[in-house]
Backbone bond lengths (Angstrom), bond angles and torsions (degrees), N, CA, C in turn:
res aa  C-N    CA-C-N  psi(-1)  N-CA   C-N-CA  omega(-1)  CA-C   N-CA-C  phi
1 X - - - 1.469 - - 1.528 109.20 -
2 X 1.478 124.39 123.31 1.157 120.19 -158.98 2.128 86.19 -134.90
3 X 1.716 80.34 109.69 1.262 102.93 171.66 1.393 143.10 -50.28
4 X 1.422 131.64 109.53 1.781 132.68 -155.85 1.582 103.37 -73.31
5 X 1.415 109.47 71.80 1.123 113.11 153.48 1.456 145.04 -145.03
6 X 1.288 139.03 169.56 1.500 125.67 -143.64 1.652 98.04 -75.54
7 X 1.051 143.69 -3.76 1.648 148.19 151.13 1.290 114.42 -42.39
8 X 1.609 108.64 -50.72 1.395 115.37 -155.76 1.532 118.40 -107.20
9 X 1.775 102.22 14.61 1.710 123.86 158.40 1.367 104.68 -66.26
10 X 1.358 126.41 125.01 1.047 126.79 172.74 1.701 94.79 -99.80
11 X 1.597 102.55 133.95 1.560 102.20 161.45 1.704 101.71 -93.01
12 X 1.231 138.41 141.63 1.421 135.76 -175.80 1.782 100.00 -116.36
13 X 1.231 120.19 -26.42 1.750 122.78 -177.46 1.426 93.96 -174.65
14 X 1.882 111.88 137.20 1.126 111.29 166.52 2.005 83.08 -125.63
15 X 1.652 99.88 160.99 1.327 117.39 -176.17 1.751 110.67 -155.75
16 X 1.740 110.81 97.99 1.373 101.81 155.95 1.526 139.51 -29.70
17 X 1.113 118.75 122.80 1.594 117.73 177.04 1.164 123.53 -101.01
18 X 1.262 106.98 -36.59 1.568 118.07 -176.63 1.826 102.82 -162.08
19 X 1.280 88.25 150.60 2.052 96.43 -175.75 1.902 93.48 -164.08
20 X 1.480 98.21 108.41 1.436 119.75 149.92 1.367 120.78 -135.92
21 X 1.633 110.29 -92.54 1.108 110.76 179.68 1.826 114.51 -96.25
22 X 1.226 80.13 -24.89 1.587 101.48 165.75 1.549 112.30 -123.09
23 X 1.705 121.68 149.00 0.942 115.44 173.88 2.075 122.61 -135.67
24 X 1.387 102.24 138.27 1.725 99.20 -151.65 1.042 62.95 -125.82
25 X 2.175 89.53 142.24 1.286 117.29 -165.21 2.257 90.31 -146.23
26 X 1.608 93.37 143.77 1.524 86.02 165.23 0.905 120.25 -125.75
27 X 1.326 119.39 146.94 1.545 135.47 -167.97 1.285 109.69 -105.84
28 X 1.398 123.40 113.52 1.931 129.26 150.47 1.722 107.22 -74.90
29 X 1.048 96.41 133.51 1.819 108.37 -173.97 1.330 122.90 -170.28
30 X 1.543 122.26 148.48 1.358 129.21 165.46 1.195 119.40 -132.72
31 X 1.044 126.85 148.18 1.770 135.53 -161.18 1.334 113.79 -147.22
32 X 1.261 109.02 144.18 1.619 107.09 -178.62 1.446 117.09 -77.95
33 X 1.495 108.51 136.88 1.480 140.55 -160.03 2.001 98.09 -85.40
34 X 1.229 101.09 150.54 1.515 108.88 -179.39 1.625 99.99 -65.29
35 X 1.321 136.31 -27.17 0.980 120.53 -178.29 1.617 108.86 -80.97
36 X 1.122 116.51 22.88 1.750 106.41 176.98 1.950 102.82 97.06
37 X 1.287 108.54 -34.44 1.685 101.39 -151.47 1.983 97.94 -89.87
38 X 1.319 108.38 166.00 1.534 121.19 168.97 1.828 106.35 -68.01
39 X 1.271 111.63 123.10 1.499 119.57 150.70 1.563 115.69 -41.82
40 X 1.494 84.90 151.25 1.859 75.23 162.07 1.467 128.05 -88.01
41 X 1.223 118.79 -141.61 1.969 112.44 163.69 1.506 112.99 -89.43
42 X 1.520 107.05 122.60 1.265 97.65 -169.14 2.044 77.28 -124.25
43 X 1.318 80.51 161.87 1.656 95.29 176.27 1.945 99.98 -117.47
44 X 1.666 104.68 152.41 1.210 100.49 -168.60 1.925 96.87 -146.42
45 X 1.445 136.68 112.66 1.407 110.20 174.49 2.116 109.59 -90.83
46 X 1.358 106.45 128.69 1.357 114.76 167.26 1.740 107.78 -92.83
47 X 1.550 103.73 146.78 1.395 124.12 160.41 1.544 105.90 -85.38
48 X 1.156 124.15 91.55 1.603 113.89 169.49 1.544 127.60 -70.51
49 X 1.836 107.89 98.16 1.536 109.53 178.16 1.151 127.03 -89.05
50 X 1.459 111.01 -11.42 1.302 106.96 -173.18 1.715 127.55 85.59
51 X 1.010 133.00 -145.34 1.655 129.76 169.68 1.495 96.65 -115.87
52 X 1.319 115.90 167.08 1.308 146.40 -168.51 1.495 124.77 -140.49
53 X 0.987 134.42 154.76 1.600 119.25 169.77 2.108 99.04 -148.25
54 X 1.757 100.37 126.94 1.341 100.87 164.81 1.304 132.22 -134.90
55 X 1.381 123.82 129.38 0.990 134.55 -161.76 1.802 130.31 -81.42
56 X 0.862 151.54 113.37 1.942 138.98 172.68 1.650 80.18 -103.80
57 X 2.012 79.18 129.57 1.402 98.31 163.82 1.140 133.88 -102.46
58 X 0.604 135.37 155.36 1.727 128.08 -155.06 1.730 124.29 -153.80
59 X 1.493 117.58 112.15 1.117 129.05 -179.80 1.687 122.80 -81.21
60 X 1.677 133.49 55.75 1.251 127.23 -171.39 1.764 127.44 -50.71
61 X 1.410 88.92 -16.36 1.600 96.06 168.33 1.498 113.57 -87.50
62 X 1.311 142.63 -43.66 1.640 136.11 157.56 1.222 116.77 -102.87
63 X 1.719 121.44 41.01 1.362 123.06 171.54 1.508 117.33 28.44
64 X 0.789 100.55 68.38 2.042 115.81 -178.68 1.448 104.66 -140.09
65 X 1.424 103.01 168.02 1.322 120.45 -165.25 1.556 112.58 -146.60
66 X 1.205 101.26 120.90 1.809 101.60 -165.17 1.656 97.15 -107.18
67 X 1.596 108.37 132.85 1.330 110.56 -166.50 2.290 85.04 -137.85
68 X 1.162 91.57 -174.41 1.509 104.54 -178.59 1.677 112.77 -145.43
69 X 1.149 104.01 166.32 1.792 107.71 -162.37 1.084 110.03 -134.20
70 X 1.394 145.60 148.12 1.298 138.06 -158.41 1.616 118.74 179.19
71 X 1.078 124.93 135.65 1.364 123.69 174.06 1.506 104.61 -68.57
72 X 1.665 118.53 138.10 1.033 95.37 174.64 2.067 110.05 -142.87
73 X 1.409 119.81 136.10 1.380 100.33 -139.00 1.556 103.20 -88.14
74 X 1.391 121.07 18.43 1.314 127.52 177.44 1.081 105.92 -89.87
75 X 1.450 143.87 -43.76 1.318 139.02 147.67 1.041 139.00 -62.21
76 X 1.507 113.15 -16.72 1.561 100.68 159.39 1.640 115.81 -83.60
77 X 1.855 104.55 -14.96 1.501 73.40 168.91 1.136 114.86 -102.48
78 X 1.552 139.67 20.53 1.199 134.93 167.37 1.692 100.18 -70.72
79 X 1.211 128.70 5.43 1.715 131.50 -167.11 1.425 114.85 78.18
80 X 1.254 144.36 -6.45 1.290 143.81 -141.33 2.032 87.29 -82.84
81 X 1.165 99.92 139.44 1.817 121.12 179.94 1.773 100.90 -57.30
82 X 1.261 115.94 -24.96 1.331 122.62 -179.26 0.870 143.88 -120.07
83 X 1.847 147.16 47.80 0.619 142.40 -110.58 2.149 105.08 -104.89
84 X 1.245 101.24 -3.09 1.249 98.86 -179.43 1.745 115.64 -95.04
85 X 1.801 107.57 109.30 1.175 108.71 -171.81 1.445 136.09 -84.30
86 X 0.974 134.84 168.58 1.340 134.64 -163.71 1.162 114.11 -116.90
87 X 1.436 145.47 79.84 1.004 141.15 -128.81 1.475 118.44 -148.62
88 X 1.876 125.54 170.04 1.155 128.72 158.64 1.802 118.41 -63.87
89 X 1.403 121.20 158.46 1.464 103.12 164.02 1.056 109.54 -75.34
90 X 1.287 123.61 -178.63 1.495 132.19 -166.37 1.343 124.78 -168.32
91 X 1.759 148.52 144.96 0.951 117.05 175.64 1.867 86.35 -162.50
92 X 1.506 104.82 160.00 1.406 103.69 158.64 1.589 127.57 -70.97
93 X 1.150 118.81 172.37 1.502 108.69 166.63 1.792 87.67 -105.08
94 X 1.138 111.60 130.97 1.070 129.78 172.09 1.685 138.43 -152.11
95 X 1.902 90.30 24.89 1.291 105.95 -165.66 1.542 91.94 -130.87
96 X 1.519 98.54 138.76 1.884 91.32 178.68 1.497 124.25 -40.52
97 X 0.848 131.02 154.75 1.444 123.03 144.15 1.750 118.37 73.36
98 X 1.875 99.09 -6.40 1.285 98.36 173.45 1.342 125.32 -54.48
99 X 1.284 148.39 175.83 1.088 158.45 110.30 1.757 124.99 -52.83
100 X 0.983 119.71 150.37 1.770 108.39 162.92 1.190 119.03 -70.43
101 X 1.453 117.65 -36.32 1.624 111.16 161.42 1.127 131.56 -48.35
102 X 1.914 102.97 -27.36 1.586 102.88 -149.12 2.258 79.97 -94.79
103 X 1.253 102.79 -23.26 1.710 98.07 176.58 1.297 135.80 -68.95
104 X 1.797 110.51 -35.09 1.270 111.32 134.89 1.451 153.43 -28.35
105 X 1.601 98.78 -51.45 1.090 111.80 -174.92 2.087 109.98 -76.24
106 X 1.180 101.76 -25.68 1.198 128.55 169.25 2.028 99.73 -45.75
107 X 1.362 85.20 -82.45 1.470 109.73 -162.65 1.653 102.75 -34.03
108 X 1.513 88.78 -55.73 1.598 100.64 -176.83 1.227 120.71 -52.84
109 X 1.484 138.73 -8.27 1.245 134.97 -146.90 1.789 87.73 -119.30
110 X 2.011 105.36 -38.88 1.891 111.81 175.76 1.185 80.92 -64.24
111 X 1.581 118.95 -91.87 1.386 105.04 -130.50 1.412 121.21 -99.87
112 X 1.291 111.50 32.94 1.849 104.07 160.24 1.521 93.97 -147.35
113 X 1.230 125.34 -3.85 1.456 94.16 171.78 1.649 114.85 104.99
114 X 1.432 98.81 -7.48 1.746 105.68 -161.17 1.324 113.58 -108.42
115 X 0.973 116.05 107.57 1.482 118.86 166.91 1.875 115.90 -65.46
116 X 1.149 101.51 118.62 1.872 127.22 -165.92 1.726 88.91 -82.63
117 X 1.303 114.97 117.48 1.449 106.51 160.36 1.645 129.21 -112.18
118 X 2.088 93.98 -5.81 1.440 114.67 166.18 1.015 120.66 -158.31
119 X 1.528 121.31 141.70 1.480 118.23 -174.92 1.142 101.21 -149.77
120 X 2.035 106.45 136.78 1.470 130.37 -178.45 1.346 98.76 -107.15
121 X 1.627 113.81 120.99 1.124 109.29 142.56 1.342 143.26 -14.48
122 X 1.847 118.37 139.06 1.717 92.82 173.72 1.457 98.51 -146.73
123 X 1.360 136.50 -22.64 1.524 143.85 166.85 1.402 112.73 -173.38
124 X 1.244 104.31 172.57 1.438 121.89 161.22 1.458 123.44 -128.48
125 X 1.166 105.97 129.59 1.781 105.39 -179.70 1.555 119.93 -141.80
126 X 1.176 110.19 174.71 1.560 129.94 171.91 1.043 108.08 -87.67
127 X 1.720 133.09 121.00 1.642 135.79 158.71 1.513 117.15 -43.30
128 X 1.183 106.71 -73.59 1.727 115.95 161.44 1.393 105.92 -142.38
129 X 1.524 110.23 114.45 1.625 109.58 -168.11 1.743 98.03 -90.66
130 X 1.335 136.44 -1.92 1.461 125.05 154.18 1.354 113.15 -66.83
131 X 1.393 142.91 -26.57 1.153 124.08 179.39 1.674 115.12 -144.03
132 X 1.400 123.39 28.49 1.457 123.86 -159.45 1.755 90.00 -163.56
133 X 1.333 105.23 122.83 1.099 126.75 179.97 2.087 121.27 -74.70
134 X 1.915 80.53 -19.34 1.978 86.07 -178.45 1.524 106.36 -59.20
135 X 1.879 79.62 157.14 1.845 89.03 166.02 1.262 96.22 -144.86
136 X 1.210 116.07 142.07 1.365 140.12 -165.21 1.573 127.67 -77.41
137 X 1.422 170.86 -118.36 0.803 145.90 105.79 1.764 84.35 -174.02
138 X 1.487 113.32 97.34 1.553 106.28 168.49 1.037 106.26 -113.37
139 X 2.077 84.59 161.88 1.723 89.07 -170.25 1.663 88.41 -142.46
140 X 1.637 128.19 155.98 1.532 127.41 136.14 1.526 128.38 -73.49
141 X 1.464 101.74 123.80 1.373 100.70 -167.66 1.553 112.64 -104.13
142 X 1.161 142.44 132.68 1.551 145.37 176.48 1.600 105.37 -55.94
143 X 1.378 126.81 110.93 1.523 120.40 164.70 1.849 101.18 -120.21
144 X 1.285 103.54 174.61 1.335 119.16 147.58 1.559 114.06 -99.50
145 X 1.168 120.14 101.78 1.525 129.46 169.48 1.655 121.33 -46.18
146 X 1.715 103.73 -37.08 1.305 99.51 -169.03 1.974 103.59 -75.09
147 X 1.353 129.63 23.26 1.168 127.31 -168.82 1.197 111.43 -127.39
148 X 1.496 125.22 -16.31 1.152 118.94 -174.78 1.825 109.16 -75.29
149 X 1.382 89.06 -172.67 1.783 99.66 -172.75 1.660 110.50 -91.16
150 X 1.406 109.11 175.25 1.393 99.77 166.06 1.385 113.95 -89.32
151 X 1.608 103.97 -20.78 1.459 98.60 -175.29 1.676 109.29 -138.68
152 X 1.273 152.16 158.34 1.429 132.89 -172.50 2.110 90.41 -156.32
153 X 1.484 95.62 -155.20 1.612 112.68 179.01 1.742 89.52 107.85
154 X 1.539 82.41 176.51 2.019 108.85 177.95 1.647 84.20 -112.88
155 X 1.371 94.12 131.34 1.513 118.49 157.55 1.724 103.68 -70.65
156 X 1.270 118.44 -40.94 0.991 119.97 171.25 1.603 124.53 -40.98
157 X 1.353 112.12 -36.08 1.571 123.30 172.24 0.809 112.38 -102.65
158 X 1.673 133.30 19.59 1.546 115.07 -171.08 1.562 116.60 71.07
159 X 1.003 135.17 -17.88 1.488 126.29 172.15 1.253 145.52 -54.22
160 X 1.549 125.85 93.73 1.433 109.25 179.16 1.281 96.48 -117.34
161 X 1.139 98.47 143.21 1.999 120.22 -158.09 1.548 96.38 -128.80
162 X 1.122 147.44 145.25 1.173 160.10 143.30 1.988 109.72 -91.00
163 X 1.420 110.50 118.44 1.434 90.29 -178.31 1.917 97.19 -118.29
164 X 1.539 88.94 169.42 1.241 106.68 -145.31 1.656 110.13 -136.91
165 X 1.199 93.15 101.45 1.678 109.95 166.82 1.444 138.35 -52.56
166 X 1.043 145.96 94.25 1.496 127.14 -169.94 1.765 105.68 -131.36
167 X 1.467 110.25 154.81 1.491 101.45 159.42 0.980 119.91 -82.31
168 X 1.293 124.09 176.74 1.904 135.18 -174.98 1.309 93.89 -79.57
169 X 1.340 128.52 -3.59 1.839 106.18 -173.37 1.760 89.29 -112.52
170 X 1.336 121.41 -11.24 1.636 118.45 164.17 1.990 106.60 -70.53
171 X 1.346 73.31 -59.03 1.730 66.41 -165.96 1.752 121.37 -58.55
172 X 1.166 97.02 -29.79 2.230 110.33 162.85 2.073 96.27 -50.56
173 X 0.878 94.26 -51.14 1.461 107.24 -159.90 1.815 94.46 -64.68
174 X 0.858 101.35 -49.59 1.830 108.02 -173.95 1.850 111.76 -57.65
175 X 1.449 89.11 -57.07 1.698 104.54 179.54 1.360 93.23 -69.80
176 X 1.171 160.84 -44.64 1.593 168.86 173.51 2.084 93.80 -27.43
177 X 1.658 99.59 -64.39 1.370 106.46 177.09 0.917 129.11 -102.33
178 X 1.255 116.05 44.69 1.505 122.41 171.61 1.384 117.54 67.76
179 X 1.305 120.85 -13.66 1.825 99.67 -176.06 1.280 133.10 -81.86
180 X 1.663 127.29 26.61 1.072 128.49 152.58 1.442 111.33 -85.75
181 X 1.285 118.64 134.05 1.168 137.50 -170.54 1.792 133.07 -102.40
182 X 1.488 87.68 -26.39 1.978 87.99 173.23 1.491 90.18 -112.64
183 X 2.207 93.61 165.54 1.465 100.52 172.10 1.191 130.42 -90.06
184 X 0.959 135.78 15.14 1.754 154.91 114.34 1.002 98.02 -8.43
185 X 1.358 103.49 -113.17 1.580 117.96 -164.49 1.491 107.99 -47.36
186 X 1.057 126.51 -61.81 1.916 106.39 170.84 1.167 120.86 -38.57
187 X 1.575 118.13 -58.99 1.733 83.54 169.74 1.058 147.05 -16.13
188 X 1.859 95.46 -64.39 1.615 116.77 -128.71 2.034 77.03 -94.82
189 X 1.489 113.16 -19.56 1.660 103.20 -172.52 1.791 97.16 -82.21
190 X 1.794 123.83 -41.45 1.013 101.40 166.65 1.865 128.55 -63.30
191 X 1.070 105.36 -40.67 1.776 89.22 173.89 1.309 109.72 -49.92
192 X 1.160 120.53 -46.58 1.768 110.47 176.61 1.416 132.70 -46.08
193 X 1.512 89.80 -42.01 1.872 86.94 167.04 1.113 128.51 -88.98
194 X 1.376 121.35 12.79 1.811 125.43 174.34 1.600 72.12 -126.06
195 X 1.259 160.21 11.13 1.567 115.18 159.47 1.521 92.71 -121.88
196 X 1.458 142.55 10.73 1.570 125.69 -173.20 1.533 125.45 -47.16
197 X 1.547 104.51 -62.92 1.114 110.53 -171.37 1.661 111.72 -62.53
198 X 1.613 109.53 -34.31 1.264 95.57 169.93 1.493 142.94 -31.72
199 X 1.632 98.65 -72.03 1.498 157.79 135.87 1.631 77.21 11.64
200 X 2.193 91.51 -88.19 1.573 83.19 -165.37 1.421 137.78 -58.84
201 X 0.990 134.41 -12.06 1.669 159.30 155.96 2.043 83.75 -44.34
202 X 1.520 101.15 -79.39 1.565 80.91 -146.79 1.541 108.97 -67.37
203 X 1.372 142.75 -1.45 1.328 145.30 164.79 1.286 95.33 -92.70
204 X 1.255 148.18 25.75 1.422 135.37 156.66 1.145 117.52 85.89
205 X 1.230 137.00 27.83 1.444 143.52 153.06 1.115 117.06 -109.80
206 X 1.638 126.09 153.27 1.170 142.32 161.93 1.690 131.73 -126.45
């Protein structure tokens, strides 16, 4: 009986495939099977992303919700008629010593403009754990809405972001009909509507 655990993954050959901005890597491996016994060699290619951190911003003093907009080129080449998304901020950790809080808070300041003065935890997850190595780390962050920009990003990265104001009874209403589109932002818009009123209690609203 050969025990289901991360010890008893055999790596047998790993082999770079590709390394730019992204880098896909393949794995030879066997792992123990629910029936007790060793797999055979199975081959597997990963996208290695690394960690991530995403933020919903959030105004508890004018119940608003600061989100950002963006062309984005995974959906336009999936074909979709729309390729500009509507979204949480977001960013890699890609700075020593960051934190995910401390990357958020980052992100928020490029790409919407918002200075974060608190942030509650809300999960952690896998993007697609069959073929993508990211892990996620979202959080709600405390802004003042009435301060942000109409428009923000680093020229430095190419970014032009349009950011985007809404109330909490728009954005219920949006996730209500489906038109949020990544799993980011669904989350982080459903935790909001089973934790708001909380939320607002512990930032001082009622």
């Amino acid at each position: 009986m050969v025990a289901r655990t991360r010890e008893n993954i055999q790596v047998v050959g790993k082999k770079n495939l590709y390394e730019k901005f992204f880098k896909v890597d393949e794995y030879r491996l066997k792992f123990p099977l629910y029936n007790g016994e060793m797999s055979g060699e199975i081959s597997r290619e990963v996208m290695e992303r690394g960690r991530a951190a995403g933020v919903l911003l959030y105004d508890p003093d004018l119940d608003k919700v600061v989100f950002v907009e963006q062309m984005r080129v995974g959906v336009f080449a999936a074909g979709d008629e729309n390729p500009w998304v509507l979204e949480c901020v977001a960013g890699i950790l890609d700075h020593a010593n960051e934190s995910p809080a401390d990357v958020v808070a980052r992100e928020a300041a490029e790409e919407a403009g918002a200075a974060v003065t608190a942030v509650e935890p809300v999960c952690e997850y896998y993007s697609s754990p069959g073929g993508l190595s990211e892990k996620l780390y979202v959080f709600c962050g405390r802004v003042d809405a009435s301060r942000v920009p109409e428009h923000a990003g680093l020229e430095s990265e190419d970014e032009d972001i349009r950011v985007v104001v809404l109330s909490a009874a728009e954005v219920e209403e949006k996730l209500s009909r489906g038109e949020f589109n990544n799993a980011l932002t669904i989350i982080a818009v459903q935790w909001f509507v089973m934790n708001r009123e909380k939320l607002r209690k512990k930032w001082g609203k009622s």
